[in-house]
N, C-alpha and C positions, 0 to 999 in steps of 0.2 A: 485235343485238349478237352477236358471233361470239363461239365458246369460245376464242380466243385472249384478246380484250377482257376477256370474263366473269373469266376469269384475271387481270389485270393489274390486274381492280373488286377481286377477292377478294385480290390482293396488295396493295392500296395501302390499301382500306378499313377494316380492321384497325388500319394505322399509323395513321392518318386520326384514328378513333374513341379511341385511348389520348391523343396529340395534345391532342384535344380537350376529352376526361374529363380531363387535368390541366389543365387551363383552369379547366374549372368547379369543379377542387377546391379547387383556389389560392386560388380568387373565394368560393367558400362558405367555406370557413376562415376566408378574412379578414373576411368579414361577418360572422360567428356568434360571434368571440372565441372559438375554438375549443373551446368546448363540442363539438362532436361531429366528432372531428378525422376528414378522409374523408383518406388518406394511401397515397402509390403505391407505397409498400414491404410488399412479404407476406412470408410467412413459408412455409417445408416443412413437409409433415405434415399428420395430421386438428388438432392443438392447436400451441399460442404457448403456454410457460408460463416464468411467472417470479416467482423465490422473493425474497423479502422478510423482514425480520424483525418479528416483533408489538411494538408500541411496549410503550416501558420504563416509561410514566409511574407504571403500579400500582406497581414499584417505589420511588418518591419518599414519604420518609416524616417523621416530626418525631423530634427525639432529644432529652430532656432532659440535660442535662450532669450534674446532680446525683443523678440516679437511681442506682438499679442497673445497671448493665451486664447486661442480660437479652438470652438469645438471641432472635434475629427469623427468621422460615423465609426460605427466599432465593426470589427468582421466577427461574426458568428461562428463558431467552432462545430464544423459539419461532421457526424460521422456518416463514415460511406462504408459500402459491403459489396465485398467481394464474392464470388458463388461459384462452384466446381461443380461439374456437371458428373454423374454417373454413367457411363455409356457400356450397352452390355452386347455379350458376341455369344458366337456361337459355333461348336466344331463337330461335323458329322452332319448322319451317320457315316460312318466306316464300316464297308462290310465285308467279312471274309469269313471261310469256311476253318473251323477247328480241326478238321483232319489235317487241313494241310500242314499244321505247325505240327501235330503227332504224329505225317507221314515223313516227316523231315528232323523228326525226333528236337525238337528246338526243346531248351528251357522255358519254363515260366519267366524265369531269372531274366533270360535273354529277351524276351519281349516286352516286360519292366523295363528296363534299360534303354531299349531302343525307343518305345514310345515313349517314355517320360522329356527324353531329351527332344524329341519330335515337337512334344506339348509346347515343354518353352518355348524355343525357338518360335514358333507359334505365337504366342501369348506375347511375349517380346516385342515381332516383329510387329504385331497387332497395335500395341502399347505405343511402342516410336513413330508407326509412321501415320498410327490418331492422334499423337501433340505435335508433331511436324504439320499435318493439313491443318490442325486448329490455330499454329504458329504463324503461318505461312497468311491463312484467311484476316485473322488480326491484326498482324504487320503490316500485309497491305491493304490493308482498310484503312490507315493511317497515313498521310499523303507526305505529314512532317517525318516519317521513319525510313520511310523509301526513296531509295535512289533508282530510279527506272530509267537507263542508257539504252532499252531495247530497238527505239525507233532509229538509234544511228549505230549500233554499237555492239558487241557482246559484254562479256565477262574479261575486264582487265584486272589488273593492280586497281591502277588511277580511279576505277570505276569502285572498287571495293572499298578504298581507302576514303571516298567521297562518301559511304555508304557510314561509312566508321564515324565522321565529321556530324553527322544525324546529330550524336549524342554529346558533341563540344566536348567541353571538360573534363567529361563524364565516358570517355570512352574508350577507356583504360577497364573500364567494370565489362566491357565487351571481353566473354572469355573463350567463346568457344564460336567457331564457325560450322555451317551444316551445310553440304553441299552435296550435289551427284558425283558418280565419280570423271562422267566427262568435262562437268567444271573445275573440279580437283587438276584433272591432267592437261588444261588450258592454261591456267593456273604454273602447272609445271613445266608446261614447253617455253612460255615467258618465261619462266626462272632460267629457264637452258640459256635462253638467246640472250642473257643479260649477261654484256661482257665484263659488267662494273660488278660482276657477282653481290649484286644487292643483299641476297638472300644466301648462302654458303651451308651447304650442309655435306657430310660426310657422303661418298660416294652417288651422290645428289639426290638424295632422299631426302625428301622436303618433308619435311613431320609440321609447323607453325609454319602459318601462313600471315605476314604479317603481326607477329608474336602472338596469335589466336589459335590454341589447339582447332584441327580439322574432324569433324568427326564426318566421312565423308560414308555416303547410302546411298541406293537408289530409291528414295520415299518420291512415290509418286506424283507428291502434291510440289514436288520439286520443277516438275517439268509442267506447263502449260499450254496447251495447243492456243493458236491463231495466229494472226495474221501480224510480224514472223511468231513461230512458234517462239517463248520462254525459257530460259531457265533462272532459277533464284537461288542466290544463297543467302542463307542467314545469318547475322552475327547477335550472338545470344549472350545475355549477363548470366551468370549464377541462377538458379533458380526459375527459369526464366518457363518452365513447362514442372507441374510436379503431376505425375501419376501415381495414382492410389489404387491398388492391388489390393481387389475387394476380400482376397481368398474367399469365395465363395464359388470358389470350382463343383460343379454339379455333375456327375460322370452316369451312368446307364450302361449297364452291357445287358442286350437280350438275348437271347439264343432261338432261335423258332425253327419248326419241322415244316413239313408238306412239299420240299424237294426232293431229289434224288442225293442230296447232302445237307446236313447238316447247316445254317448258317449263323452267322453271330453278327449283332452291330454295334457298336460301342458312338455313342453320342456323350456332348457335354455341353455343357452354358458355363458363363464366367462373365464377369462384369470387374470393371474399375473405372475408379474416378479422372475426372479432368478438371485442371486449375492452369490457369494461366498468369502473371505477376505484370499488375498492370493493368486486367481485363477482368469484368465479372459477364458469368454467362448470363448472356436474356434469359429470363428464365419465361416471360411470356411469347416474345415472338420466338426462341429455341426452344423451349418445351423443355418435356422431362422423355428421356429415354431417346437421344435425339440420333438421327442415321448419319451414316457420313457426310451425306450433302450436307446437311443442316450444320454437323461442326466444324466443316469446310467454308462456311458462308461468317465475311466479315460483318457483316453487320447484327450478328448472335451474340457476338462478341465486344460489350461495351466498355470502351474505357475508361477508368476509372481515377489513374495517376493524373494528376494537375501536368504533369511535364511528361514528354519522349522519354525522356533522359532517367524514367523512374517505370521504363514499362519493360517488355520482355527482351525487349533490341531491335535490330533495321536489319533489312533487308535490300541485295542489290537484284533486279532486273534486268536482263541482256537479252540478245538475239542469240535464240540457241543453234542458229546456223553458222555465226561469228565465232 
C-alpha cells in the first residue's frame, strides 16, 4: 500500500468509523429504552453543567381555617447543578507493514470497512461500560438504592424485586435492567424450575425480566472481587446514564523506514462526555480528565435529587458464587 492510499485509508476511515458508531447507537438506544442514552452530541470544555431548581414539595403544608393565623418560616428556592464529566481515550499505535496488504492484493475499500467497524465497536464498548462503572459506583454509594443480599444470598427474583421496592411508587419508571450474562442465566434457570410459570415466554426465551427490558454485557464493573466475590444488576429509569460523543476523533497514520520493511502505525484519541440523572460529578475531589478508577469511585459522584426515587435507579448485590 503506497503513502498516497495509506492517506486516502486515514482520510475515509475516520468518516467510516462515526458512520458506523451512530449506527450502533441508534440500534442500542432503541433496544435499551434508553436507559443509558449513548448520544452524538458533546459538549466544550473539561464539564457539561446544568442548573435546576430543588423541588418544592417540603414546601406543601396543611392549614386549619379556624386556628390562629401563626407565622410559618418560608423555604428558599435552591438552584442546584448538575456536571458531566469529559472523559477521554485512546487507541493504538497499530502496527503493520504495507506490503502485506499489497502482497495479498487487499483493497483500500476492504480495509475501510474492516477497521471502521473495529473502531466502533471500540468506541462503543468504551462508552457502555464507562457509564455502567460510573452507574454502578453512584448506586452503590447510596445505601437507600441498594439492595445487598450478598452476605446470605445470590441473585433471585425476591432478591430483584426487593431491589425494585427502593423506588415505592415510583418504580414502574424502572425500565431497563443491566446485568452479566451469568446473572441473566441464573435468572433463567429460576424461570425453568417455576412450575407456576410465573414468567411464560415462547420456546422459554426470556426477553423482560420482571416486565424490565434486560440489556445483558459483561461490563466489568458488574462483577466485584472479595470476600464472597459479587455480582450486581441494575435497574435503570430512562435517562438514567447519557454519553456525549465528543466527535472529536483524532487519527495519525505514519509510515517510517530503517527496517528491512516498510512499517506503518496508525494511532487515535477521542473523548466523550459523562452525565449521570440524579448525580453531578465532584468536579473538585474528580477532577477534570478523570481515569477509570476515579469514575469508578462513588463518592465523585454527588447526589443531587432530594429523593432515590428521582435518581438513576437501584441496584441488587448477591453472592456470585450463588
Amino acid at each position: 500500500m503506497s503513502l498516497s492510499q495509506m492517506q486516502v485509508f486515514n482520510e475515509y476511515i475516520m468518516p467510516a468509523t462515526l458512520e458506523t458508531l451512530d449506527q450502533y447507537l441508534a440500534a442500542f438506544n432503541a433496544a435499551s429504552r434508553g436507559a443509558i442514552v449513548l448520544s452524538p452530541d458533546g459538549f466544550t470544555g473539561d464539564f457539561f453543567q446544568e442548573s435546576f431548581f430543588q423541588t418544592l414539595a417540603a414546601a406543601q403544608r396543611r392549614v386549619d381555617r379556624y386556628s390562629a393565623n401563626a407565622a410559618v418560616a418560608a423555604t428558599d428556592l435552591t438552584e442546584l447543578k448538575n456536571t458531566s464529566v469529559k472523559v477521554a481515550g485512546g487507541f493504538g499505535p497499530i502496527r503493520y507493514e504495507p506490503s502485506q496488504m499489497t502482497w495479498l492484493e487487499r483493497p483500500t475499500a476492504q480495509g475501510i470497512e474492516v477497521a471502521s467497524r473495529a473502531f466502533a465497536e471500540i468506541l462503543l464498548k468504551d462508552q457502555l461500560n464507562t457509564a455502567i462503572a460510573a452507574l454502578v459506583a453512584a448506586i452503590t454509594a447510596q445505601a437507600a438504592a441498594v439492595n445487598d443480599v450478598s452476605a446470605t444470598a445470590g441473585i433471585t427474583y425476591a432478591g430483584l424485586n426487593n431491589a425494585h421496592a427502593k423506588f415505592g411508587d415510583a418504580s414502574q419508571n424502572l425500565v431497563t435492567q443491566v446485568m452479566q450474562g451469568t446473572s441473566y442465566h441464573k435468572l433463567v434457570g429460576q424461570n425453568l424450575a417455576n412450575q407456576q410459570q410465573l414468567f411464560q415466554a415462547g420456546n422459554v426465551r426470556v426477553v423482560d425480566i420482571l416486565g424490565k427490558i434486560s440489556v445483558v454485557t459483561d461490563a466489568p464493573a458488574l462483577m466485584q472481587a472479595g470476600t464472597p466475590n459479587k455480582e450486581i444488576i441494575l435497574s435503570l429509569v430512562q435517562g438514567a446514564a447519557l454519553v456525549h460523543d465528543g466527535r472529536d476523533i483524532i487519527s495519525n497514520v505514519q509510515t517510517t523506514n530503517g527496517k528491512e520493511r516498510i512499517e506503518t502505525t496508525l494511532q487515535t484519541d477521542y473523548t466523550f462526555g459523562l452525565g449521570l440523572k440524579g448525580y453531578t460529578w465532584d468536579t473538585t475531589t474528580g477532577g477534570k480528565s478523570p481515569t477509570d478508577a476515579e469514575l469508578a469511585t462513588g463518592t465523585n459522584w454527588d447526589k443531587t435529587a432530594t429523593t432515590i426515587k428521582h435518581t438513576a435507579g437501584v441496584a441488587l448485590i448477591g453472592d456470585a458464587s450463588k
